[in-house]
C-alpha positions as CSV (number, residue, x, y, z in Angstrom):
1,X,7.2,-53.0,-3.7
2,X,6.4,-55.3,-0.7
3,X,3.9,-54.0,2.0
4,X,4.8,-52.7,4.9
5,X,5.3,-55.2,8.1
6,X,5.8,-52.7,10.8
7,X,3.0,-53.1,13.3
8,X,0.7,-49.9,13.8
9,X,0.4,-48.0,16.7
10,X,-2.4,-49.7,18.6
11,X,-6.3,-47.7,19.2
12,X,-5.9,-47.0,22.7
13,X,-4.6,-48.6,26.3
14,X,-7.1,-50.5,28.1
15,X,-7.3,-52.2,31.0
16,X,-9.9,-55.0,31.5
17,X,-10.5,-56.3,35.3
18,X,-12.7,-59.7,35.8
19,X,-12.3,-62.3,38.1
20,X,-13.4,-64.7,35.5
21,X,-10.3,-66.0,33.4
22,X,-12.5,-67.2,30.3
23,X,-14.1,-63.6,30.4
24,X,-11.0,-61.7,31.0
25,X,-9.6,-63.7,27.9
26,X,-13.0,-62.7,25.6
27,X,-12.5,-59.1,26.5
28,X,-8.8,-59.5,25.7
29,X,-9.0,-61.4,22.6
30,X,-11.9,-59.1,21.0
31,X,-10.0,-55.9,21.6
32,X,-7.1,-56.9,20.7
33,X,-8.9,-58.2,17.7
34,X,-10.1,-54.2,17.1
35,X,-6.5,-52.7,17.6
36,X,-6.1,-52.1,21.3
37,X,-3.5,-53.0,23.5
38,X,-5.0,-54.9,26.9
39,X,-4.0,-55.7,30.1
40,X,-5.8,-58.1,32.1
41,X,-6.3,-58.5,35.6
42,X,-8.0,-60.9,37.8
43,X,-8.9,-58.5,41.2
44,X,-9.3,-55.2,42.1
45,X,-6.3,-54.7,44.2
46,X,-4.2,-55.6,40.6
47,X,-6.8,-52.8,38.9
48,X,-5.3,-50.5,41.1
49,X,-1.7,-51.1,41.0
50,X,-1.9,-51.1,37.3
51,X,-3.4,-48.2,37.1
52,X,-1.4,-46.4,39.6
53,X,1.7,-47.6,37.4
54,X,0.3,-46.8,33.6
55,X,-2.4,-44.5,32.6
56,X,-5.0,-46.4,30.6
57,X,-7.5,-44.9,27.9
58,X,-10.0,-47.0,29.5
59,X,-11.0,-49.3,32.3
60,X,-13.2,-52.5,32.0
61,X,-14.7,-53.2,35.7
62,X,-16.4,-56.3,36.4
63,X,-19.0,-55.9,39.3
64,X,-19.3,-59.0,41.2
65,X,-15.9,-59.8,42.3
66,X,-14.1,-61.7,46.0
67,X,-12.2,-58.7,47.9
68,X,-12.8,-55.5,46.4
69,X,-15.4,-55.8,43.8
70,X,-15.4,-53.5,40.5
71,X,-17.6,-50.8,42.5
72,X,-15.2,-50.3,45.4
73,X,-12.5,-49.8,42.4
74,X,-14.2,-47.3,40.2
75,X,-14.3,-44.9,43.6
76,X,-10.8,-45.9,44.3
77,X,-9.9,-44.2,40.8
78,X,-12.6,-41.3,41.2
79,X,-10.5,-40.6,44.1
80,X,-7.4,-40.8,43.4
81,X,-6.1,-37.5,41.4
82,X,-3.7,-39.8,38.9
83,X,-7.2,-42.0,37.8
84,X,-9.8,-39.3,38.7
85,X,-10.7,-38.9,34.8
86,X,-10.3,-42.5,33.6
87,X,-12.9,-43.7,31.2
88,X,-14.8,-46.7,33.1
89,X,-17.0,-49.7,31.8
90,X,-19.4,-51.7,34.2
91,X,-19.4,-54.7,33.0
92,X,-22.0,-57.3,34.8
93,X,-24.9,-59.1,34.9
94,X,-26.7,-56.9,37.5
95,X,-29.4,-54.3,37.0
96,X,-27.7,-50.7,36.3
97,X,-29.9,-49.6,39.1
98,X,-27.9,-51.7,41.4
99,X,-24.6,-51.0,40.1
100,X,-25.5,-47.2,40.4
101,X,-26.7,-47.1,43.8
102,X,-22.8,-48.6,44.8
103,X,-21.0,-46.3,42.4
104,X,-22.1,-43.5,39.8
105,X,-19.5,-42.6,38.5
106,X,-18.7,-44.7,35.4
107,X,-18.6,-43.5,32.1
108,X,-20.7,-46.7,30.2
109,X,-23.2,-49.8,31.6
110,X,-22.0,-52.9,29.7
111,X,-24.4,-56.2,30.7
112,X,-23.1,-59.5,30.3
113,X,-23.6,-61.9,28.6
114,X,-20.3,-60.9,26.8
115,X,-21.1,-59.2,23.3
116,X,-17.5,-58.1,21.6
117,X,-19.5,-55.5,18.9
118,X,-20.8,-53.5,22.0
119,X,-18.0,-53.6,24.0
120,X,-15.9,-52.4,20.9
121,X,-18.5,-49.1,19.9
122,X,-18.7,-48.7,24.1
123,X,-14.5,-48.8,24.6
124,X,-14.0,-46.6,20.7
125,X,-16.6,-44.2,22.2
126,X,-14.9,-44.0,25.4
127,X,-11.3,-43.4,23.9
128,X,-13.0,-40.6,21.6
129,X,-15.2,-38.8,24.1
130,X,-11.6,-38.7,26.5
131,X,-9.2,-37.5,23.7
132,X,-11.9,-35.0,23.0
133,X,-12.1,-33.8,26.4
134,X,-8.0,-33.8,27.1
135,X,-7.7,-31.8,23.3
């Protein structure tokens, strides 16, 4: 009997925001590598019309972006009741310190250089610790 073809369900939703196309295509093609389904977008302003249009497992925020930079995001989507609980990444080359002292309220630090194992246990912890908590 031949194996079945039909594609599985993927891990989780996430969405991955970077200004950077070569790093928006890393994060794409390693998760997608692991299961999940990714969108990618290039700003924060497309961060927060995705998000206000599909509710992700998880959010990938780079820091250092032009316009509104991945800090100014992750309090957009504290605030905003639809986003309030989404799972967010910081993922940069800065000191956590810094990133704290602009917002707090992320879920995971991810430093760059890009590493696709830790940003796979960070984004399958994330997705686990939120099912847990909307069980």
């Amino acid at each position: 009997m031949a194996a079945s073809t039909l594609p599985t369900a993927p891990r989780g939703r996430v969405l991955a925001v970077d200004d950077s196309v070569v790093m928006r295509e890393l994060v794409t093609a390693s998760l997608e590598a692991a299961g999940y389904s990714v969108e990618a977008v290039a700003s924060g302003n497309a961060a927060l019309l995705a998000a206000a249009r599909e509710a992700f497992d998880a959010v990938i925020l780079d820091v250092d972006m032009p316009g509104m930079d991945g800090m100014a995001v992750g309090r957009a989507l504290r605030l905003d009741p639809r986003t309030r609980s989404a799972m967010i990444a910081m993922h940069t080359s800065l000191d956590e310190a810094d990133v704290r002292s602009g917002f707090d309220g992320y879920n995971v630090f991810l430093r760059k250089p890009f590493d696709a194992r830790r940003l796979g246990e960070c984004i399958d912890r994330m997705i686990r610790d939120r099912h847990r908590h909307h069980a």
